[in-house]
Backbone bond lengths (Angstrom), bond angles and torsions (degrees), N, CA, C in turn:
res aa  C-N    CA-C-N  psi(-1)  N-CA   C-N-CA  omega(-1)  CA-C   N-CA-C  phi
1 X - - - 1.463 - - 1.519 109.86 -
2 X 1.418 124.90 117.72 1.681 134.32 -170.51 1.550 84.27 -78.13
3 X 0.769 138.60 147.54 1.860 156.50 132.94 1.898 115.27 -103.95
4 X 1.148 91.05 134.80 1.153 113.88 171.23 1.350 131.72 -97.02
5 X 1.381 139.55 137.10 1.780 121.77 -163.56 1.418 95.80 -75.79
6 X 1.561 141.05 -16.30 1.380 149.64 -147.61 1.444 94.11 -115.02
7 X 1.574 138.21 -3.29 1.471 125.78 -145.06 1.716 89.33 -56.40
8 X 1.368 118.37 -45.49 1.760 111.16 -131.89 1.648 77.44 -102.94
9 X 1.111 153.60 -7.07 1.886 147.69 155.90 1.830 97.43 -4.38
10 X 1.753 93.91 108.59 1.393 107.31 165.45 1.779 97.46 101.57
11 X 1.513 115.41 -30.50 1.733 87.51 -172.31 1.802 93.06 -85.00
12 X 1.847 86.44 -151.23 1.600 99.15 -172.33 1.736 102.30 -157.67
13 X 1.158 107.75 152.18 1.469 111.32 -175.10 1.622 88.35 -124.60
14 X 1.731 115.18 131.89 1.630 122.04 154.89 1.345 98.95 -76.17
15 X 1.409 132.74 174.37 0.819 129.43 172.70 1.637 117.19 -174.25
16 X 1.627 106.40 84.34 1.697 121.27 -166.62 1.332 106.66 -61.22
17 X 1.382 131.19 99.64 1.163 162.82 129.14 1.113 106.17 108.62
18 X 1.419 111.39 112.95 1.497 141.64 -143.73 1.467 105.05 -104.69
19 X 1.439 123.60 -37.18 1.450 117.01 -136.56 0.929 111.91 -73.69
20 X 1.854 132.42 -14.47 1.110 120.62 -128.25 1.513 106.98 174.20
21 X 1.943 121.91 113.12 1.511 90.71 167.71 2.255 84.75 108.43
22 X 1.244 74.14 -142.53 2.083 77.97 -172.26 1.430 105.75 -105.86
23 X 1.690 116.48 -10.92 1.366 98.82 152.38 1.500 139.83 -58.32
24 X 1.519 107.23 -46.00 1.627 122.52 172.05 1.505 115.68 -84.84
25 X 1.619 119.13 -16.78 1.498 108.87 142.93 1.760 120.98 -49.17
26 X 1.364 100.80 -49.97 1.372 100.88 176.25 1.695 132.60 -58.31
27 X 1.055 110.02 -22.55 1.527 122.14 -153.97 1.818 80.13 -93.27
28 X 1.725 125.40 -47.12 1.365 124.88 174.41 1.219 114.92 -52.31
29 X 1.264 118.88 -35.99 1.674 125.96 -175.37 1.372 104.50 -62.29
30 X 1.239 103.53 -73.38 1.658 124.72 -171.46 1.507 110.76 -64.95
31 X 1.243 141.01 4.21 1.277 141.53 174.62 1.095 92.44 -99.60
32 X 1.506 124.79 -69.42 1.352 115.61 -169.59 1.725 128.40 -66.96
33 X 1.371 117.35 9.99 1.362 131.13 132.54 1.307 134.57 -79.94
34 X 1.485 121.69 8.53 1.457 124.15 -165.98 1.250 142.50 70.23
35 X 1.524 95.13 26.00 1.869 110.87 -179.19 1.342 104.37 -116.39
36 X 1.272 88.13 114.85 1.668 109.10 162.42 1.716 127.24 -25.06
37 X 1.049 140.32 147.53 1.463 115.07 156.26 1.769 110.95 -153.92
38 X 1.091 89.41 148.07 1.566 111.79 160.79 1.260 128.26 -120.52
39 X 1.305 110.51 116.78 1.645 123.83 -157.58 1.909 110.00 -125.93
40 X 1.125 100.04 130.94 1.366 115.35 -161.73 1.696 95.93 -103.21
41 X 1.436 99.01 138.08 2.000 88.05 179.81 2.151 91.68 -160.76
42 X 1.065 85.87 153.19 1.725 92.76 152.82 1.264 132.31 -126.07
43 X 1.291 123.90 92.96 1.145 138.25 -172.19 1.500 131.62 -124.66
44 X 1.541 105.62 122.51 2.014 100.54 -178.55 1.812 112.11 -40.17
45 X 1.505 80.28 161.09 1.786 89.76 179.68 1.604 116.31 -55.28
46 X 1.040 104.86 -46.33 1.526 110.56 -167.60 1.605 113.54 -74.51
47 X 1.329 127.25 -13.36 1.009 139.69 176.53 1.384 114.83 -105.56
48 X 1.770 109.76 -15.72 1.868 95.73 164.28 1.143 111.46 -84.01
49 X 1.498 120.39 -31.57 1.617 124.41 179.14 1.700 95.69 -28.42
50 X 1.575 127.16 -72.26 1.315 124.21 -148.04 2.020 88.11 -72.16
51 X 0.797 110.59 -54.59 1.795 108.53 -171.69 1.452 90.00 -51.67
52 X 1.324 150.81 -66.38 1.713 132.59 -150.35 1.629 90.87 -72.92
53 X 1.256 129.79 -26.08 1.762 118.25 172.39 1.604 114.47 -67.37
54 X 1.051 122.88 -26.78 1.443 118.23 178.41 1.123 107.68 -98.22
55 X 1.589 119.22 -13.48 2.098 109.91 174.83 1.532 82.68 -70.32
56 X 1.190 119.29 -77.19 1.770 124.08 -178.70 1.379 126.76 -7.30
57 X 1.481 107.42 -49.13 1.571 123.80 -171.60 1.704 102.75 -80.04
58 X 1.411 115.52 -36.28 1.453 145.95 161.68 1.469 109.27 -31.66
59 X 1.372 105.31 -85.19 1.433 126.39 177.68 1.199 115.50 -62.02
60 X 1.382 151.98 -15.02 1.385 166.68 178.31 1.638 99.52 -82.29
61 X 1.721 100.88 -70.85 1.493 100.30 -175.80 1.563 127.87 -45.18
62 X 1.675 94.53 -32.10 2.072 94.22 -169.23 1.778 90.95 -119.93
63 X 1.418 133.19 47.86 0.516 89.65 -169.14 1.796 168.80 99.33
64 X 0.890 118.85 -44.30 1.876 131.75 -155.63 2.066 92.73 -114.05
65 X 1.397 71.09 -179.34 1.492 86.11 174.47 1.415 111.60 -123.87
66 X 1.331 111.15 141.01 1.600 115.27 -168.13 1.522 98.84 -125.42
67 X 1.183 120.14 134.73 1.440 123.18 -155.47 2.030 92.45 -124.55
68 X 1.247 151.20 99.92 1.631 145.53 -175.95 1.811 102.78 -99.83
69 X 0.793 102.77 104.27 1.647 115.13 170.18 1.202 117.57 -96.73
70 X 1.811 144.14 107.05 1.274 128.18 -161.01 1.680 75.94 -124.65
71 X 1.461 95.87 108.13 1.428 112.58 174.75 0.891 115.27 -154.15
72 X 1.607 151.70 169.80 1.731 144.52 168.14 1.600 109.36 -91.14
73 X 1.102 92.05 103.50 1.275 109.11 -162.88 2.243 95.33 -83.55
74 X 1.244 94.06 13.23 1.674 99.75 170.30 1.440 126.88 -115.95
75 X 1.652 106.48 1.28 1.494 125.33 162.69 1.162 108.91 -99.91
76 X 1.449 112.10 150.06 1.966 110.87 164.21 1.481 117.46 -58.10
77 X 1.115 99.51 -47.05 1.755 102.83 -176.37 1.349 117.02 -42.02
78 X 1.821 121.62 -40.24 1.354 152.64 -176.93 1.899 91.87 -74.47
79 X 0.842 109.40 -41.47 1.851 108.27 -176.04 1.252 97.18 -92.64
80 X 1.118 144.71 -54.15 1.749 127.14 -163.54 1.078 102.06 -68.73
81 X 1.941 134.92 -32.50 1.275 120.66 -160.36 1.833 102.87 -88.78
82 X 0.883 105.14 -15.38 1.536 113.07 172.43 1.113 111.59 -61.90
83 X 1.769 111.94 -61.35 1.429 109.64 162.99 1.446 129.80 -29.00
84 X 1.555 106.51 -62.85 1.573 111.58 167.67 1.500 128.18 -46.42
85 X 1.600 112.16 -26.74 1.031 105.77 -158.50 1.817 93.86 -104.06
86 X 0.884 122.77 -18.02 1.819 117.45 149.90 1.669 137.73 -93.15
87 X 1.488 91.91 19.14 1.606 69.85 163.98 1.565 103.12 -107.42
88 X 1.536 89.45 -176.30 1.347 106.03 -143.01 1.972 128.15 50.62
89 X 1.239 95.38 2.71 1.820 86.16 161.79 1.290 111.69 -131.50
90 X 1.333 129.81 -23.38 1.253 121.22 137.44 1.536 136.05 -67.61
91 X 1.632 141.35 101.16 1.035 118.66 -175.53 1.465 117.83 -77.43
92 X 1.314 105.72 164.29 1.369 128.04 159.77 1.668 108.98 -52.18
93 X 2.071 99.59 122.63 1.529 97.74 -169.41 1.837 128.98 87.43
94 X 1.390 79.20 -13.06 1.620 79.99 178.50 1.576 125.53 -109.90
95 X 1.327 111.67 20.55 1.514 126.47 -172.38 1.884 107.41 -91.28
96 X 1.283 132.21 81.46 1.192 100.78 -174.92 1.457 120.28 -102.33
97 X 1.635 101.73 20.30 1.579 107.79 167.52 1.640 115.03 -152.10
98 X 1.525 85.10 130.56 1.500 86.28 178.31 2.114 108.00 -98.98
99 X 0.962 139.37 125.22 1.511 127.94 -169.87 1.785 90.95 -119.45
100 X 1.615 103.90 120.44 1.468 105.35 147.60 1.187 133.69 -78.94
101 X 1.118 145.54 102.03 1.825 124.83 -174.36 1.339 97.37 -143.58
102 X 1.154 97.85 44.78 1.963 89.47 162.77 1.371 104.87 -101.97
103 X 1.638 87.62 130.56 1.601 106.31 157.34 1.449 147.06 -130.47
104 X 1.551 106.53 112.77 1.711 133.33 -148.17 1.127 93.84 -163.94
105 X 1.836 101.85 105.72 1.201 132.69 160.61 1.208 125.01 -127.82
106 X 1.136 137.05 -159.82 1.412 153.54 157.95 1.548 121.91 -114.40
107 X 1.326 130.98 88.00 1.420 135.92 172.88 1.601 114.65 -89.32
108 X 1.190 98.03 108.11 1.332 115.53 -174.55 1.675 118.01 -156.31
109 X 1.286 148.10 130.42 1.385 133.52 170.93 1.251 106.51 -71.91
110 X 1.862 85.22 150.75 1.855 105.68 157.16 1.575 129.96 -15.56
111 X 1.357 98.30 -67.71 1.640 119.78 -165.88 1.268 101.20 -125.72
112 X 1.814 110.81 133.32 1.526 84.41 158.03 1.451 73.99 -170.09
113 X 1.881 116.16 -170.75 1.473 127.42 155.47 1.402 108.91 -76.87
114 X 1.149 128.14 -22.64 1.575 127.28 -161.47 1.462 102.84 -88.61
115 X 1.426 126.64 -144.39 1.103 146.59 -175.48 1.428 103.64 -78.17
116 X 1.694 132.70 116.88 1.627 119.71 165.13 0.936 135.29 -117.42
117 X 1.529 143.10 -149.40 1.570 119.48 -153.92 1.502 73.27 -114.14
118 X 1.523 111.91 150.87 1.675 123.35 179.05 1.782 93.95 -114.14
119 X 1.171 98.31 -176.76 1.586 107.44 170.89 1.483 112.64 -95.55
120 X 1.571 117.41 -3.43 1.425 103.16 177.53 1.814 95.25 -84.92
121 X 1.723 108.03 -33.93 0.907 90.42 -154.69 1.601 123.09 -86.02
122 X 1.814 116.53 12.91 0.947 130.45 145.38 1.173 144.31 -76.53
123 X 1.529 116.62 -11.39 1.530 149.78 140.79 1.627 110.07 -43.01
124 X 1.117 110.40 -76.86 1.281 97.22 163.32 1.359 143.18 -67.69
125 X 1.302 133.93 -18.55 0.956 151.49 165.53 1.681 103.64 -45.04
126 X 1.312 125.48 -77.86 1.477 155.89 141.25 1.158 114.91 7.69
127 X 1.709 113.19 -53.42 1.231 117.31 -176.16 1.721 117.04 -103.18
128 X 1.180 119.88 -17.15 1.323 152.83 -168.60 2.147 77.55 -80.15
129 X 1.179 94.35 -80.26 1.931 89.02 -165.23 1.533 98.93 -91.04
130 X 1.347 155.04 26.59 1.385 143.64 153.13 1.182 109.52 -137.34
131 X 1.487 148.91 -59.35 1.316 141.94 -122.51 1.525 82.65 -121.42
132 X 1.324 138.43 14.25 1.357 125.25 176.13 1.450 94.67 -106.25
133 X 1.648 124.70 -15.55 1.385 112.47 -161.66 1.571 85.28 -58.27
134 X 1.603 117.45 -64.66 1.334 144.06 -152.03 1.820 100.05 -38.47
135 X 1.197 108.18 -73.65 1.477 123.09 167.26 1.853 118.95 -17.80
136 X 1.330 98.23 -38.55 1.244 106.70 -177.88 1.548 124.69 -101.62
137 X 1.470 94.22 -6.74 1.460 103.09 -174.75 1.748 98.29 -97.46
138 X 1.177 102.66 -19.43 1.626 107.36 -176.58 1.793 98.86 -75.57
139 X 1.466 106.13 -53.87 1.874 107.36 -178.60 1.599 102.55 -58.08
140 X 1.218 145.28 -21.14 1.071 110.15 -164.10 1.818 80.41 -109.77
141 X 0.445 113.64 -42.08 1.956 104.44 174.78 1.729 98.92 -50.76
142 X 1.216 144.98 -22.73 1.399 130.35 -175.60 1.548 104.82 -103.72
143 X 1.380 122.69 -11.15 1.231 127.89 141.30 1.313 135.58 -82.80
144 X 1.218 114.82 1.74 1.674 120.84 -170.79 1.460 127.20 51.32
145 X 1.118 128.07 6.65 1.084 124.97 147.61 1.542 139.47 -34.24
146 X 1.051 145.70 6.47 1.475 142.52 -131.36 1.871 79.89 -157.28
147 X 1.554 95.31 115.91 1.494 99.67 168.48 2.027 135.31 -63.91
148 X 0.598 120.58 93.07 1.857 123.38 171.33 1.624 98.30 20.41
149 X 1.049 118.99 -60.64 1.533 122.29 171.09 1.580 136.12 -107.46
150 X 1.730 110.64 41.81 1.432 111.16 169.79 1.426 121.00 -85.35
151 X 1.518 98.73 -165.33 1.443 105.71 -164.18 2.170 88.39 -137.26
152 X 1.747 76.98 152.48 1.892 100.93 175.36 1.446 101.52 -118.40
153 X 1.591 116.65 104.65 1.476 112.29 174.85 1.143 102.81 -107.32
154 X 1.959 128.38 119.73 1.134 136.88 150.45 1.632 110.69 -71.74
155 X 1.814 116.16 158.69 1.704 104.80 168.55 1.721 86.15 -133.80
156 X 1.622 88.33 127.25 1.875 94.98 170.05 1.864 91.70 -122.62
157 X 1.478 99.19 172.52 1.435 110.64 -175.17 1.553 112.63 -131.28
158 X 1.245 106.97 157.29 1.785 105.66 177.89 1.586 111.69 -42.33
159 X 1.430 118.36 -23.39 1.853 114.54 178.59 1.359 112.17 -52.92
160 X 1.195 106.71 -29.87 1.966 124.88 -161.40 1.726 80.68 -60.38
161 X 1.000 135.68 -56.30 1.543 148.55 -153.78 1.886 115.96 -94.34
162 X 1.311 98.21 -35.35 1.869 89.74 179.22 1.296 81.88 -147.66
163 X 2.054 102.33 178.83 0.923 129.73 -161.84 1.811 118.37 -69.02
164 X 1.202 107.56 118.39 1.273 92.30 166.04 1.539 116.79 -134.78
165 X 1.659 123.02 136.31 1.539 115.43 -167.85 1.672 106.29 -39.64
166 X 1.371 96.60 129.15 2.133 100.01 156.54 1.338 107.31 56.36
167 X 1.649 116.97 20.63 1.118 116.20 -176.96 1.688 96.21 -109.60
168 X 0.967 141.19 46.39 1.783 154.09 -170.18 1.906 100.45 -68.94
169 X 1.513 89.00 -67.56 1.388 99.47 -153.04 1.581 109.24 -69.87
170 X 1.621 117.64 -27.69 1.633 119.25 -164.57 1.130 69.05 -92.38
171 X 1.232 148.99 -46.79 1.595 130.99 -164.82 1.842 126.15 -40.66
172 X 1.313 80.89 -55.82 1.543 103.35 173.64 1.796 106.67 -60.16
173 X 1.278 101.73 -53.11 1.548 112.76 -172.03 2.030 98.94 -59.19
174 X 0.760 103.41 -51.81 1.318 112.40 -161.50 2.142 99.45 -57.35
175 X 1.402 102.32 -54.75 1.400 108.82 176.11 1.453 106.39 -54.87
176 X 1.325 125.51 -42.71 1.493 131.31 179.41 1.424 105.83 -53.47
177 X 1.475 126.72 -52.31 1.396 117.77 -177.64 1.594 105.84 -82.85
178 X 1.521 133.75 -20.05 1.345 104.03 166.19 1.443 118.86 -59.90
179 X 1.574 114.55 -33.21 1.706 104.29 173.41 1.150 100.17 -90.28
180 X 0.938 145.76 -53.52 2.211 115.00 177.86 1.566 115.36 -22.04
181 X 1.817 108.44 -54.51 1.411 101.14 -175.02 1.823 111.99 -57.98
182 X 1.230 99.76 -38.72 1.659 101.19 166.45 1.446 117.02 -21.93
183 X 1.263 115.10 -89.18 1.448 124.49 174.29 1.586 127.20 -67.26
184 X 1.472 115.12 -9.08 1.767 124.43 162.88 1.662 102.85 -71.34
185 X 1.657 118.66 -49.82 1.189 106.24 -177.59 1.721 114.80 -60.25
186 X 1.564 126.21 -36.13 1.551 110.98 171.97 0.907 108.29 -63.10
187 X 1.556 119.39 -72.12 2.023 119.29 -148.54 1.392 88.87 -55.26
188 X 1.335 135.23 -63.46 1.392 118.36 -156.27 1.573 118.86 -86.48
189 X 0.994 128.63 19.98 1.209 144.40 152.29 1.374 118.54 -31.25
190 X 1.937 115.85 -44.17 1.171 116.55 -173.73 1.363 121.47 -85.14
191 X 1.049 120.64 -5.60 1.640 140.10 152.60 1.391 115.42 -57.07
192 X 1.610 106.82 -17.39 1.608 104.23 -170.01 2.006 111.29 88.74
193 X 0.946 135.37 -1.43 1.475 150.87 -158.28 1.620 78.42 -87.28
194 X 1.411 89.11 143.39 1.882 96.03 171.10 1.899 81.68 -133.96
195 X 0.735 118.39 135.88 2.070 136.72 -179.10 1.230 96.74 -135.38
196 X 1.955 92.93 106.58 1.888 104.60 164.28 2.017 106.00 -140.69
197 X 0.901 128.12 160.28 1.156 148.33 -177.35 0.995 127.94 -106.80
198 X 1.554 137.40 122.10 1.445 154.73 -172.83 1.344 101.02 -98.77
199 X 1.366 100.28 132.37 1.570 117.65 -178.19 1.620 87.59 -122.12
200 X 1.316 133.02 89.83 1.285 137.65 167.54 1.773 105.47 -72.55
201 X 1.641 100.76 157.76 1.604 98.12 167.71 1.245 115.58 -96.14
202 X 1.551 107.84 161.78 1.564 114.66 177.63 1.798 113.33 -27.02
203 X 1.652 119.76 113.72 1.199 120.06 -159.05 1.409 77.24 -124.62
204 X 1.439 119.93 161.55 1.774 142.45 -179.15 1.374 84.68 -109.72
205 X 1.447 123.06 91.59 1.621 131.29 174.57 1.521 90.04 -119.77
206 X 1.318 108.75 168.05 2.063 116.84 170.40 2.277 103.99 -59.30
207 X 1.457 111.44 -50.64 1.043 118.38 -172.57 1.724 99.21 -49.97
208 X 1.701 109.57 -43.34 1.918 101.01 -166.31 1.055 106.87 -77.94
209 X 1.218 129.41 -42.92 2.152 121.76 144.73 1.440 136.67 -18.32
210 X 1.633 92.08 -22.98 1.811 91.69 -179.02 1.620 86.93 -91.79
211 X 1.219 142.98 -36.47 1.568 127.47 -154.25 1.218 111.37 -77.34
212 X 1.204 114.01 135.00 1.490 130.18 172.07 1.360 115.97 -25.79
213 X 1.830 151.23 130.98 1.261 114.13 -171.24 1.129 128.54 70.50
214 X 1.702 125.01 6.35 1.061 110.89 160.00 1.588 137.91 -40.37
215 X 0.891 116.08 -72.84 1.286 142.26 159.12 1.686 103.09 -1.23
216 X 1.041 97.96 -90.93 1.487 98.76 -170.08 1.934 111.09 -68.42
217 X 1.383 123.57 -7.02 0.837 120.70 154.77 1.308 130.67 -37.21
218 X 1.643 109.80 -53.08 1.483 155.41 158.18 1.600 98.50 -26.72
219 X 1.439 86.71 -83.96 1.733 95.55 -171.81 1.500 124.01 -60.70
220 X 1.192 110.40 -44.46 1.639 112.78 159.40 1.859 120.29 -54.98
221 X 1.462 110.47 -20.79 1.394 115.90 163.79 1.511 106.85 -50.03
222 X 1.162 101.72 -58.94 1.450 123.44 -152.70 1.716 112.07 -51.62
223 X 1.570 83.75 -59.00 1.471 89.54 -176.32 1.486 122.00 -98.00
224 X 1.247 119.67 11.89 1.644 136.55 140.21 1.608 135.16 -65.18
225 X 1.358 103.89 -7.97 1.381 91.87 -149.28 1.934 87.61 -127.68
226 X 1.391 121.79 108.44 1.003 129.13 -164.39 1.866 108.15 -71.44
227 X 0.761 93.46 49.10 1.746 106.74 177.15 1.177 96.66 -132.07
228 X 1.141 124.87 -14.19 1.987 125.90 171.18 1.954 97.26 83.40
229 X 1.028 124.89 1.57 2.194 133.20 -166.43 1.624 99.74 -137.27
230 X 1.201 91.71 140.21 1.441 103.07 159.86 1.481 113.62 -74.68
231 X 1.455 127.26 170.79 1.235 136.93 -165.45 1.595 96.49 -74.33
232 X 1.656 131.96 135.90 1.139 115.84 158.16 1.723 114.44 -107.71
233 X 1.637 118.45 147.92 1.289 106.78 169.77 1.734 143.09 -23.20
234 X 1.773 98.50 -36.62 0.881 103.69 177.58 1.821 115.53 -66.02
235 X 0.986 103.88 -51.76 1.802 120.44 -179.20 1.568 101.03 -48.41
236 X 1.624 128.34 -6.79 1.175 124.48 169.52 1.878 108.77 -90.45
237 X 1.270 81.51 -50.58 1.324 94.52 178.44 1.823 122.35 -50.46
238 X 1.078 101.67 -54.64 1.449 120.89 166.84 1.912 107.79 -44.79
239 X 1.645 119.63 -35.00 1.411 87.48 -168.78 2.185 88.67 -107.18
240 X 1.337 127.57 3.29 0.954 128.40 164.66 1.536 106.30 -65.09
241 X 1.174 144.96 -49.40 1.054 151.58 133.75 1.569 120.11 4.45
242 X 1.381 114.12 -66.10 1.474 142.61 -161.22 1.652 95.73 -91.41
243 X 1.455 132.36 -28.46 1.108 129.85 164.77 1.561 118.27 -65.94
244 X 0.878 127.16 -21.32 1.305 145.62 -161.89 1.982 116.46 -101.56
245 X 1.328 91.08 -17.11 1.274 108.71 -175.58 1.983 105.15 -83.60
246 X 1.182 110.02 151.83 1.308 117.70 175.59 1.319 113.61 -52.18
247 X 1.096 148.62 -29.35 1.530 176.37 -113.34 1.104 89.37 -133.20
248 X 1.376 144.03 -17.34 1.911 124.27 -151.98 1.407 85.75 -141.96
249 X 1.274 132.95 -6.20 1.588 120.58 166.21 1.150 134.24 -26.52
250 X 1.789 110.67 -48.98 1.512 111.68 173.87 1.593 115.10 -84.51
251 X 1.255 100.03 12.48 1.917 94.14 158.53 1.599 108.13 -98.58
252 X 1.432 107.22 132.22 0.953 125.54 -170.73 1.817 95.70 -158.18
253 X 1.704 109.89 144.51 1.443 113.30 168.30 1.445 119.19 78.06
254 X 1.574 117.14 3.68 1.164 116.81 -132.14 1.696 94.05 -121.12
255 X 1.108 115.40 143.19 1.694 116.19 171.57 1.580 111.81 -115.27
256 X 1.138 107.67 104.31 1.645 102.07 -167.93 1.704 109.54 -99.21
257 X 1.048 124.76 142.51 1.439 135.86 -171.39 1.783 94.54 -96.88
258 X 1.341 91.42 116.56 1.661 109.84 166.70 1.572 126.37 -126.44
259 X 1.645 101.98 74.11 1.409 98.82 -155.12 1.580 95.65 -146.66
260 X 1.407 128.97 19.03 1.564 144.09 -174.43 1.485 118.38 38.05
261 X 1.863 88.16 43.19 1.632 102.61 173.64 1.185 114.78 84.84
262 X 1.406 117.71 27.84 1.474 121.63 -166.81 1.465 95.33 -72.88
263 X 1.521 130.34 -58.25 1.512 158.06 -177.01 1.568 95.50 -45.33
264 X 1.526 139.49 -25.10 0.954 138.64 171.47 1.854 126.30 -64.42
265 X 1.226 97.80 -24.67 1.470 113.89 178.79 1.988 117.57 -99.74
């Protein structure tokens, strides 16, 4: 397959929570192919200053346009004003990726004396990492934005599937969006939308630092994963990329493991 640094010139990738992790792997990937982006994040002042200098340095180097929205991209108010604030610079048709990767949960156990997981706070959890992809895939389809041939990338993790400390609520959330993408890849099919899911391996991102047990998460990466490395952001980024490509059309529905066989052990 020839690639070009210009292939994607003229589209645009959204991209729910950018700053940090395999969102801002992504936004590096996809710039330096010639895709536009608009990236949604929540982040203090003093810490976007350095993130809007490297979208800048980003967008300069390849080229593209990099669009940073620090808004909650899990309220309407946070989605309609976004809306407002791209049209006319995003066109109609020119979106050929939508990326979920926000991560905002609640880590906390079941039972305990301390602090525990409530039902609001699995409500949000739920909708924060699954039921917001949906929400957003519907606004930019009722705006037309979303090209004849894009792509819906959800990211779930081995937690979705086994135990991990205080990991309850993304757990649940995470299994919820592997079956959402289930039924996003049919109904919306007729839009042309192909919706598949990355099961990356244990990656050293800010989000795998907050979970209980990090640490040895880490180290059990390490020596599980017959590539001799833990998963890096980029190696996510790299096959989000490759989904997006003309070549990956007939994936659709699909949850692909990008973790160098880590899921094998």
């Amino acid at each position: 397959m020839q690639t070009s640094p210009k292939q994607f010139s003229n589209q645009w990738a959204i991209i729910l929570g950018g700053s940090s992790g395999f969102g801002f792997a992504a936004v590096e990937k996809l710039a330096s192919r010639g895709m536009n982006v608009a990236l949604l994040y929540r982040e203090m002042r003093s810490s976007e200053k350095e993130l809007k200098q490297k979208l800048d340095e980003l967008a300069e180097a390849n080229g593209v346009t990099i669009l940073p929205f620090n808004v909650n991209a899990l309220d309407v108010t946070g989605r309609d004003q976004f809306i407002e604030q791209v049209d006319h610079v995003i066109p109609k048709g020119s979106v050929k990726l939508l990326l979920h990767s926000i991560a905002r949960g609640n880590l906390k156990p079941l039972v305990g004396e301390d602090a525990t997981l409530s039902a609001e706070d699995i409500q949000h959890t739920s909708y924060a990492m699954s039921n917001s992809l949906l929400d957003w895939a519907r606004l930019i389809i009722k705006n037309e934005l979303f090209n004849t041939d894009a792509r819906i990338i959800g990211l779930t993790s081995e937690g979705a599937h086994r135990y991990w400390d205080g990991y309850a609520a993304v757990s649940i959330a995470k299994a919820s969006l592997e079956s959402l993408a289930t039924y996003m890849a049919v109904e919306l099919s007729k839009y042309g939308l192909r919706t598949n899911i990355i099961q990356a391996g244990v990656t050293d991102t800010p989000s795998l630092r907050m979970i209980a047990g990090s640490e040895q998460l880490i180290d059990n990466a390490v020596i599980r994963n017959p590539m001799g490395r833990m998963t890096e952001p980029q190696d996510v980024a790299n096959v989000i990329y490759l989904l997006c490509t003309p070549e990956a059309a007939w994936i659709n529905g699909s949850l692909i493991h990008v973790d160098g066989g880590e899921h094998c052990r």
